[in-house]
C-alpha positions in Angstrom: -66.4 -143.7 78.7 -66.0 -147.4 78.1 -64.3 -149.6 81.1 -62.1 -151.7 79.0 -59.9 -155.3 79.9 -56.9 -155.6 77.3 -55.2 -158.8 78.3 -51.8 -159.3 77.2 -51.3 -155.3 78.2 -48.2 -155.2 79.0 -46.8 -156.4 75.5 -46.2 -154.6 72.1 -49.7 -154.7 70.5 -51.0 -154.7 73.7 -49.3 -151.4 75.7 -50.1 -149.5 72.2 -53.5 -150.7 72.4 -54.0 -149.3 76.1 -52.6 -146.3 75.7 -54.8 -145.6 71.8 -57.9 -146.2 74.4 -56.9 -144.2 77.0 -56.4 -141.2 75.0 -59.9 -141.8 73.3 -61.0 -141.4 76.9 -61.7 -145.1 78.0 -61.1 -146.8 81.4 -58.5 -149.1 80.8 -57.5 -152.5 83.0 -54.3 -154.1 81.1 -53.9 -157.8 82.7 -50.7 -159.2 82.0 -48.4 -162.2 83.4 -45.1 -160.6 81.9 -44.6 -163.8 80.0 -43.3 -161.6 77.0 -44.7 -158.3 78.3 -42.8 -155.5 80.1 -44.2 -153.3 83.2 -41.9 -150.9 81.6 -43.8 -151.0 78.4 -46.7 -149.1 80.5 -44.4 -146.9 82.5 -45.6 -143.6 81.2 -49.2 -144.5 81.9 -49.1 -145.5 86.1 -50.0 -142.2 86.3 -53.4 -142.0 84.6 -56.3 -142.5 86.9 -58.0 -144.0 84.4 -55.8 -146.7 83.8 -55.0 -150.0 86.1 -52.1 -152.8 86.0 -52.9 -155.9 87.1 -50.6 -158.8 87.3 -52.3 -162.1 86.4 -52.6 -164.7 84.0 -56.0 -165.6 81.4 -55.3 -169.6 82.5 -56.6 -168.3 85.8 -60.1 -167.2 86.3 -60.3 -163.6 86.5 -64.0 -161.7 88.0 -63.2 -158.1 86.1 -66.1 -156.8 85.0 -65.7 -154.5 81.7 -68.0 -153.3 78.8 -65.4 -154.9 76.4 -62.4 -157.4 76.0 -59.5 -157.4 73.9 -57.8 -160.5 74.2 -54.1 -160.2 72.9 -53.1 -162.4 75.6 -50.5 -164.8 73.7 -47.0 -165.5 72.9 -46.8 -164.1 69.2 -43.4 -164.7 67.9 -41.4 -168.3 66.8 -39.2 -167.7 69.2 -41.4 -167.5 72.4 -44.2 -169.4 71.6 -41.8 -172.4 71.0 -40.6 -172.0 74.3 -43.0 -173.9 76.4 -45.4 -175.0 73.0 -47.2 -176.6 76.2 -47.6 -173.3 77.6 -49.0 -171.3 74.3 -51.6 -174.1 73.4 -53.4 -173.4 76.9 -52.9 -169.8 76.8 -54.5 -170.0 73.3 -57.3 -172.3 74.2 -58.0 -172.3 77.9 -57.1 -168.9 78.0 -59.5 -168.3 75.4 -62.2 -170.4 77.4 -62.1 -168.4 80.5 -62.4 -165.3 78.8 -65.4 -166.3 76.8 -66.8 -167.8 79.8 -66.1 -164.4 81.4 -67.8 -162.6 78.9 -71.1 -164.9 79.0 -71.3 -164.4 82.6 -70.9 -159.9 82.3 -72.3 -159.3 78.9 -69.1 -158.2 77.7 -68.0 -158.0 74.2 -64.9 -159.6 73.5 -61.8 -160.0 70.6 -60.2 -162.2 69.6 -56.3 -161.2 68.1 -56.0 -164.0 66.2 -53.1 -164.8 63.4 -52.6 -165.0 59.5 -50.7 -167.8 60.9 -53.9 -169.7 60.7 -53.4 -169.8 56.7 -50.0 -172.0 57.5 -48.1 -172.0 54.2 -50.7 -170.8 52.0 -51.3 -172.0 48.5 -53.8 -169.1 47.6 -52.3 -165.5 47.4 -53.5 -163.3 48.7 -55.3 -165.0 51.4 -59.0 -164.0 51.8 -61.0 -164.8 55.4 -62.8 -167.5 53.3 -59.7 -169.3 52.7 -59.1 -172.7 55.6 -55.6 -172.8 55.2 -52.5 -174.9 54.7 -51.0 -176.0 58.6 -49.0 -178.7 59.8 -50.7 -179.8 62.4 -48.0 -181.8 64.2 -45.1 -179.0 63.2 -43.0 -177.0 65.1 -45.3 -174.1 64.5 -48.6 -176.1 65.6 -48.8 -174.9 69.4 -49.4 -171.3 67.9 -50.8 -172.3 64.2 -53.6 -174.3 65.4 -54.2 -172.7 68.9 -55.1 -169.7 67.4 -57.3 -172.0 64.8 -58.9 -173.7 67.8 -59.3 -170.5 70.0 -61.2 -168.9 66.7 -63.5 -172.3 66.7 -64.1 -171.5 70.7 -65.5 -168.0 69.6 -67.8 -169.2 66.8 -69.4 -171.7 69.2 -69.3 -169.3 72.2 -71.4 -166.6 70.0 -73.8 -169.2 68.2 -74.2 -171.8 71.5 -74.4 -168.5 74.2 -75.0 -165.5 71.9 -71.3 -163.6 73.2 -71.0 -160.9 70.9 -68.1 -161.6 70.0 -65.1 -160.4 67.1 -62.0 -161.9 65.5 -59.1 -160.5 63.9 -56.5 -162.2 61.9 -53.0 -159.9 62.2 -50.7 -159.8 59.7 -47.1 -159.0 60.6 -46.9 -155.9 62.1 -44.0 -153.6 63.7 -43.7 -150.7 65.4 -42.1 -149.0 68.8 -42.7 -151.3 72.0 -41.6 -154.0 70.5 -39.1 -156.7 72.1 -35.6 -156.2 70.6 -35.0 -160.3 71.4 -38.8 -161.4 70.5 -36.9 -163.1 66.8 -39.3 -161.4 64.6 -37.9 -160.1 61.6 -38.2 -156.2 61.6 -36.7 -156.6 65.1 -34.0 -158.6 63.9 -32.8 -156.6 61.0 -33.0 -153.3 62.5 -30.9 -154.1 65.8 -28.1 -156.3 63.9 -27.9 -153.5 61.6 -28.1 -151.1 64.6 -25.3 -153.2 66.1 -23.1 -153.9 62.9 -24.0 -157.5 62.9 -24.5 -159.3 59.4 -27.7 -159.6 58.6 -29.4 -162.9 58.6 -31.7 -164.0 56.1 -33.2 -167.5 56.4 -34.1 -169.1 52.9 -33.1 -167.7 49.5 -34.8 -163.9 50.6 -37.6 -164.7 47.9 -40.0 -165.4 50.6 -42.4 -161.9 51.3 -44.4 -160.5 54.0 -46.5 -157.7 54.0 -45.8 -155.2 57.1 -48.3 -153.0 59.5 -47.3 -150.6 61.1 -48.8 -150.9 64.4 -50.7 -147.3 64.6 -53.3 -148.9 61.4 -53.5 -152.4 63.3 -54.8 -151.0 66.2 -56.7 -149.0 64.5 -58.5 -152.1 62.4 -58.6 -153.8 65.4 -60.6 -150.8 67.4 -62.7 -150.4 64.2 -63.4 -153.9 64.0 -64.9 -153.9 68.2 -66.9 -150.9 67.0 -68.5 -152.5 63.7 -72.1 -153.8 63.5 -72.8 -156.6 66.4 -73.5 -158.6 63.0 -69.6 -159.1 62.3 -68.8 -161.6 63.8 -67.3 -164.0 61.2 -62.9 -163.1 60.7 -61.3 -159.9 59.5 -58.1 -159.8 58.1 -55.9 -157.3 59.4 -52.8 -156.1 57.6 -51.3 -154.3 54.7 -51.5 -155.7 51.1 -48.1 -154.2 49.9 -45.6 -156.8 49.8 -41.6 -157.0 50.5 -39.5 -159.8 50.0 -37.0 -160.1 52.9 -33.8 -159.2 50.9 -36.3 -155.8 49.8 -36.6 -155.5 53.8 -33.2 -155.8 54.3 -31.8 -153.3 51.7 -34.4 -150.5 53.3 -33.3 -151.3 56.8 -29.7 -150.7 56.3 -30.0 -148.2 53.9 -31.8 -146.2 56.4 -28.9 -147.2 58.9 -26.3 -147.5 57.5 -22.8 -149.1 58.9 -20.9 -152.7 58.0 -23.6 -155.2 58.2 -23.6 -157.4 55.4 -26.7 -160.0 54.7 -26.0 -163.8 55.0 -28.1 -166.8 54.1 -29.2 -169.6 56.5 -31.4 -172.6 55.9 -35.4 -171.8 56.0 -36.5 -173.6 59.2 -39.2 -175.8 59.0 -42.7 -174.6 58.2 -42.2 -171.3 57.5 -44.6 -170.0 55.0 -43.1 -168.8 52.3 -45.7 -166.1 50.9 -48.0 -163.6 53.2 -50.2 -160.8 52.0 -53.9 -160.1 53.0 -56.9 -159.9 51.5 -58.4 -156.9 52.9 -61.6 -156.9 51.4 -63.7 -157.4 53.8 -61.8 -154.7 55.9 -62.1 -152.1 53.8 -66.1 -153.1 52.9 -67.3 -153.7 56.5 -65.2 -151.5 58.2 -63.7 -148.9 55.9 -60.4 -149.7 57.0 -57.1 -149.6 55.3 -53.4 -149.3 56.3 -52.2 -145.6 55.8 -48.7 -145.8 57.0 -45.9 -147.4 54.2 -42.8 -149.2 55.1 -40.2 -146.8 54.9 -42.3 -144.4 57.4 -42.8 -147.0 59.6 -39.3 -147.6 59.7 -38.5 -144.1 60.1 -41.2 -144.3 63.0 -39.7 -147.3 65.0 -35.9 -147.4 64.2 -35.5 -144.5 67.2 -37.0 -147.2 69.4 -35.1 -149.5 69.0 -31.7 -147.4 69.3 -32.5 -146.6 72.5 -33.4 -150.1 73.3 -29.9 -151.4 71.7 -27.9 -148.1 73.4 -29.3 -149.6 76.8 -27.9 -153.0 76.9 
């Protein structure tokens, strides 16, 4: 049994990270400010002696010792994370700091959930680890684009400066139950306007594609990645190659649920990357990791979620 610090517990990847570990028989402290995450997110599990709730925030300095730490500590979608932009630049780099300097000072390993994000609006498709990226630096989408860039740099230096063993992960859009009906992402979106018989908004001309994890093989990438060889330490992409335009999304989504909704087009907002597939090469060599689950049963997975989320309000 591990004794394990997932910070950002209480949100979506984070609450189906915590309870993955817990039924692999780890320990389990889930640190969490409720920023974006839900206490009721971890409901089921108060009950689990091996697993503790703590309510606190990664800009603060926290003295919990563990064996390892997954740092998924972050506002993750438009929406939030431009917010308070102020807000997710220091939770992506001095939260990032005092968690490394955590780490340093009780030996523990530690990862990093960083972003595909970090490839901005990429100009080579698919994008492979080795590839720097295309960001505006000064856009709308820099407090998350480049915090997570800068937060990756803090990790390098941390592991060759201080020798942290250290591990990063670049996430791909992923979906799943425990996810925020509101958080603006777009398998959220769809399914609860088409759950409520809303049109269905489509920004841009629907051309634009994503490729979408379900969040049962991310966590298990990201596990597999904190269990690989202390010698991986250089980026993983994590995500499924299979690709979907967002009219494709659309059409599965109501087709699935049916009623009135009709898609309608608004203008692209700024930034937004217009391609996004991993590369997943290096997952599949170093860790023998690949997605499993396809889209339409990882819709049929998380749709049920989010009726009862949508019957509730």
């Amino acid at each position: 049994m591990k004794k394990i610090l997932v910070t950002g517990g209480a949100g979506f990847l984070g609450s189906n990270m915590c309870r993955t570990l817990l039924a692999q028989g780890h320990r389990v402290i889930a640190l969490d400010n409720l920023y974006t995450g839900y206490k009721s997110n971890l409901a089921e599990l108060d009950s689990n002696p091996n697993f503790e709730f703590i309510h606190g925030s990664i800009l603060d300095h926290q003295d919990i010792w563990a064996d390892e730490i997954y740092n998924l500590a972050c506002p993750a979608s438009p929406p939030h994370y431009q917010r308070d932009p102020v807000y997710t630049w220091k939770v992506s780099t001095i939260g990032a700091l005092n968690l490394l300097e955590l780490a340093q000072k009780t030996g523990a390993k530690i990862l990093q959930a960083s972003t595909s994000e970090v490839y901005g609006d990429p100009d080579v498709h698919p994008q492979p680890e080795d590839y720097r990226g295309n960001v505006n630096p000064h856009g709308i989408r820099a407090c998350y684009d480049e915090g997570k860039r800068a937060a990756e740099s803090l990790f390098m230096d941390f592991h060759r400066a201080h020798g942290v063993n250290t591990r990063i992960v670049r996430i791909f859009n992923t979906y799943g139950p425990y996810m925020d009906a509101g958080d603006g992402r777009v398998v959220s979106n769809f399914i609860c306007q088409a759950l409520r018989n809303e049109d269905i908004t489509i920004y841009g001309d629907g051309k634009q594609t994503r490729s979408f994890c379900y969040v049962d093989d991310l966590i298990r990438g990201i596990i597999a990645t904190m269990n690989a060889d202390d010698t991986q330490v250089e980026p993983i992409n994590i995500g499924n190659p299979v690709e979907f335009t967002m009219i494709q999304l659309a059409e599965k989504v109501l087709g699935k649920i049916g009623g009135s909704s009709k898609i309608i087009y608004k203008p692209l907002p700024a930034d937004d990357p217009k391609q996004r597939r991993p590369d997943i090469t290096r997952a599949k060599s170093v860790l023998k990791w690949e997605p499993a689950i396809a889209l339409d049963e990882g819709l049929d997975k998380t749709i049920p979620w989010f009726k009862k989320l949508v019957t509730q309000v």
